[in-house]
N, C-alpha and C positions, 0 to 999 in steps of 0.2 A: 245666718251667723248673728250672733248675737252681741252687741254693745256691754259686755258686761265689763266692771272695773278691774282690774289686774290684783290681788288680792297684794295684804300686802307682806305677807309671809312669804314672798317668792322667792327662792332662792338666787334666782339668777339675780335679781337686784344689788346682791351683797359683792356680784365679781362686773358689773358694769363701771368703765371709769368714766368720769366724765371730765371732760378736758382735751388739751392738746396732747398727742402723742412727745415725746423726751426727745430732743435734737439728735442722740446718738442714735436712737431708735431709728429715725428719716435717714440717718445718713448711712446705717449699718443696710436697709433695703435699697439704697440707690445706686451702692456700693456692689448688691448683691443682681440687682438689674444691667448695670452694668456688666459685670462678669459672665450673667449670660448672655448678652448680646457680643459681647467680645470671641465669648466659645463661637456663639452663631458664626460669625464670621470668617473666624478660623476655619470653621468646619465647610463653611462652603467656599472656602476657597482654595482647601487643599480638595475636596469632593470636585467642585466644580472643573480642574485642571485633571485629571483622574479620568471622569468623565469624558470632558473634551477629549486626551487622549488616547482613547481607547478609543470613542470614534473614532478618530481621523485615521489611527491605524488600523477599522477593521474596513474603513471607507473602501470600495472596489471603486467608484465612479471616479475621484479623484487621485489624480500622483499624490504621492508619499513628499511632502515637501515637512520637513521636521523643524525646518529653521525659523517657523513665526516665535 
């Protein structure tokens, strides 16, 4: 590989920003992190009861106790 200088007709240099990202920017992906983690959760906790109940009712080893 070779050390050569990056020429300086490059186009990508024209769309490089340099700087901090914009406040709303941070807050609109925190926001959006958020919400998937929020789904996550949902999802495994109506999945995860689902789950659990279909074991226990196809369990042969133990009684059928419905009332936990």
């Amino acid at each position: 590989m070779t050390n050569d200088k990056v020429p300086e007709n490059n186009p990508f240099k024209q769309i490089e920003f340099e700087g901090n990202a914009p406040e709303h920017l941070k807050n609109e992906l925190v926001s959006e992190i958020e919400t998937i983690r929020n789904t996550s959760v949902i999802v495994e906790l109506y999945i995860g009861s689902f789950i659990d109940t279909i074991v226990r009712a196809i369990s042969i080893d133990e009684p059928k106790d419905f009332t936990d």
